[in-house]
N, C-alpha and C positions, 0 to 999 in steps of 0.2 A: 374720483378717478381710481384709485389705490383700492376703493371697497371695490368697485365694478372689477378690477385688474385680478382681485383674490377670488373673485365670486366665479368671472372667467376660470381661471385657472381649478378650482374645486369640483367644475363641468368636465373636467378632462375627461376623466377616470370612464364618465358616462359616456363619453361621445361616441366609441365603439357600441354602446350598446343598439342594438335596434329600438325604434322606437313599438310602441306596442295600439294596438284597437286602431280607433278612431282618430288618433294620433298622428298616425303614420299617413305621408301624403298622399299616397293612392287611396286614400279613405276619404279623403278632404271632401268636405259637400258643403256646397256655398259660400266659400272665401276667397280673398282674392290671392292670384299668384303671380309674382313680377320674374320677367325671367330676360335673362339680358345676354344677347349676342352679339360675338361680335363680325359675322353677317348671313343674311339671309337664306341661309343653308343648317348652320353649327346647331340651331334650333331641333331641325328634324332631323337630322343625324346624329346628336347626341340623344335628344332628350323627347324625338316624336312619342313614343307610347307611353312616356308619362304625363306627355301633353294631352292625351287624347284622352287617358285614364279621368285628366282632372276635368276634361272639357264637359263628359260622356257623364260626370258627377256632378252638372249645375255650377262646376265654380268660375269666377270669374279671372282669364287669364287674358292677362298683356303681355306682348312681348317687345321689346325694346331694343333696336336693332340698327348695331353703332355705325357700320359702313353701308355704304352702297353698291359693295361689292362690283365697284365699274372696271376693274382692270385683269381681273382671272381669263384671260384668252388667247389663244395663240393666232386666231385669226386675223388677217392682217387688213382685211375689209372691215374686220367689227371697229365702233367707235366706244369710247367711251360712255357716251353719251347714251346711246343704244343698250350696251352692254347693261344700264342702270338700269333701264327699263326692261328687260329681260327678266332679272334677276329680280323686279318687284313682283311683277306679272309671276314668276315662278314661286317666289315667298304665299303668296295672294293663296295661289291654287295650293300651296303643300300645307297652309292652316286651316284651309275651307276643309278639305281632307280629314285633318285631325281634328274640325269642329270648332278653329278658333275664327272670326269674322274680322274682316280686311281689319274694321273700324279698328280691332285689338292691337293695331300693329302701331308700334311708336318710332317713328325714321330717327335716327339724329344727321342722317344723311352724309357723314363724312365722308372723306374719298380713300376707298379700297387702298391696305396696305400703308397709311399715311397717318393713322392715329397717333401716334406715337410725336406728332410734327402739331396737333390741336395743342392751346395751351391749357395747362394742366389746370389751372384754377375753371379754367371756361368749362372742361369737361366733365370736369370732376363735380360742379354746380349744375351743371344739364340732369345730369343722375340722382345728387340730392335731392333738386328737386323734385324729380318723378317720385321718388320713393316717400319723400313727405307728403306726395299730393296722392299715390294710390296706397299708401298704406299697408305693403303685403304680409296676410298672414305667412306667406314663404316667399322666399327670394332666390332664384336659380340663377345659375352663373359659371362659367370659366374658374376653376380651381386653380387660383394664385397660390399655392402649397400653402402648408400650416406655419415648417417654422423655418422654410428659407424661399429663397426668389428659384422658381424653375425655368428653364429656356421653355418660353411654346414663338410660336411665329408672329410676328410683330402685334397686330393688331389682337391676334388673342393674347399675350402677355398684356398688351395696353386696355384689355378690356379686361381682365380677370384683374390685375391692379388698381384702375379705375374703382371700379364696381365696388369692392371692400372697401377702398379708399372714403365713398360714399356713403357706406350704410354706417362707416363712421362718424362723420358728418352730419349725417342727419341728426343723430341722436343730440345734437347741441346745438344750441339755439345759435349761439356764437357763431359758428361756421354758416356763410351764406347768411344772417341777418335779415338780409332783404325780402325774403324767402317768409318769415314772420310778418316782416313790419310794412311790406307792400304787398303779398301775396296771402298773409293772414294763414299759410300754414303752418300748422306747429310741428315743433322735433317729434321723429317717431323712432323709437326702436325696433328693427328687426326682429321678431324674436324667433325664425328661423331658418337656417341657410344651408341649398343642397346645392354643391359644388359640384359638377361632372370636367368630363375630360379628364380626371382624375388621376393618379398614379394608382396599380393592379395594391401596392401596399398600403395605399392609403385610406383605398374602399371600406366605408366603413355602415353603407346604407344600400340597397338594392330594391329595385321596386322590378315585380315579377310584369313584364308587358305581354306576356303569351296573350289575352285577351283584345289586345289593340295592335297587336302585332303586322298586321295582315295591312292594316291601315297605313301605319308605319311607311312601308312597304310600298305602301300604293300614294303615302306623300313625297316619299325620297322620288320615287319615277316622276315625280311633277319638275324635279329639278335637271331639268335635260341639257342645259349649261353646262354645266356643273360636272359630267363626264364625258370621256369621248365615245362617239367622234365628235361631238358639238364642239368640243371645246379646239380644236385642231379649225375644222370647220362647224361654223356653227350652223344649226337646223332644227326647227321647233319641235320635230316631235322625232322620237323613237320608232325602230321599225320593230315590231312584236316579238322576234325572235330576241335583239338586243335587250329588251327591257325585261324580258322574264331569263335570261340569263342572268342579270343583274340581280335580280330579284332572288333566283336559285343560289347565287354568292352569298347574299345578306342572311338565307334562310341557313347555311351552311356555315357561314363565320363569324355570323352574331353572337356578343358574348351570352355565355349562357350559367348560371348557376343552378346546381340541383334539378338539371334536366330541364329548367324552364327559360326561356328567353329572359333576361333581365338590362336594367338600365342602369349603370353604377354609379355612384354620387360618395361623394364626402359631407358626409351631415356635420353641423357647426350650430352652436346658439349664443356663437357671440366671436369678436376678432379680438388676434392676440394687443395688446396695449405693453407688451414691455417695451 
């Protein structure tokens, strides 16, 4: 633990560096990539065009998506129950989009807003084991900060904590047990993690999206929930002036580095252990 703890810590210095070639994730051809939200939205609004970059590249991505996002509505006719199915139907349509297939998509079905009330051993083993059973060459994820606890809104603070908490876990056989000795999969280490939602000071990786951009764009408009008017009253589809307004905002207040549209991340190759 204390070699791992030093070897961490001797990575620091790098972890600003960018990474270089074939290395870097927008390069990735043929791996797979675990990417974990915490609901079926945060996926194509943080990280659509790196998603599309890796899909558009052969590799193989899951996404693993903690809530069910059944409660986001002000509508007083909507039910919860409904609202879930919305919000699949809309996940469904915004991966096809960026190339990922339904099949990719891993529920853990919680109830919107409520993570935080799962118990932590239950959740915290749901995650390990995904991540022992798909093995990702990278692991995307809700940035739980480096070296203190940040406020984000319940279910993404329980899903960026969670999430680390796991790829902890995994790496020891001890943790989850059963996971071995019934399910025959073995500990794996992570050995790379891009963190978004990130803090502006803590960016320390940026994948340029101008090439998927457009797509992006045209997954976010799949989530018609998800802004008003649906979300006041809700209604499946957009009326064309509203949705390329929407679209002229994203094109206009997208972050953008060195003139190009980018997706910011915190890169990591391993969690802190003090």
């Amino acid at each position: 633990m204390k070699t791992r703890l030093l070897f961490c810590l001797l990575l620091l210095p790098l972890l600003a560096s960018p990474l270089l070639g074939a290395d870097r994730l927008e390069n990735y051809t043929n791996k797979t990539v675990l990417v974990f939200t915490p609901h079926p939205d945060d996926d194509t609004f943080a990280v659509g065009g790196t998603l599309a970059l890796l899909a558009k590249n052969k590799n193989r991505v899951f996404i693993v998506i903690y809530t069910n996002d059944n409660k986001g509505s002000y509508d007083q006719d909507m039910t919860s129950e409904r609202l879930a199915r919305i919000r699949k139907t809309e996940e469904e349509a915004s991966c096809a989009v960026l190339g990922i297939p339904k099949e990719n998509l891993i529920w853990l079905g919680h109830d919107d807003g409520e993570l935080e009330y799962v118990p932590p051993k239950i959740l915290c083993g749901q995650v390990t084991k995904i991540i022992r059973q798909y093995r990702p060459d990278a692991l995307l994820s809700v940035d739980p900060g480096e070296w203190h606890e940040r406020w984000h809104k319940t279910d993404h603070r329980m899903a960026a904590f969670n999430t680390i908490d796991a790829v902890r876990a995994a790496e020891f056989h001890l943790y989850y047990p059963e996971h071995l000795l019934v399910d025959k999969l073995q500990p794996y280490i992570v050995p790379n993690l891009y963190f978004f939602y990130t803090t502006t000071n803590e960016a320390n990786y940026f994948v340029n999206i101008d090439p998927t951009f457009d797509l992006k764009l045209a997954a976010i408009g799949k989530q018609v929930s998800q802004f008003e008017p649906a979300v006041t009253k809700y209604r499946p589809d957009w009326e064309p002036k509203e949705l390329e307004a929407l679209k002229d905002s994203y094109r206009k207040d997208h972050q953008r580095k060195d003139g190009h549209y980018v997706e910011a991340y915190r890169y990591a190759t391993g969690f802190n252990q003090e």
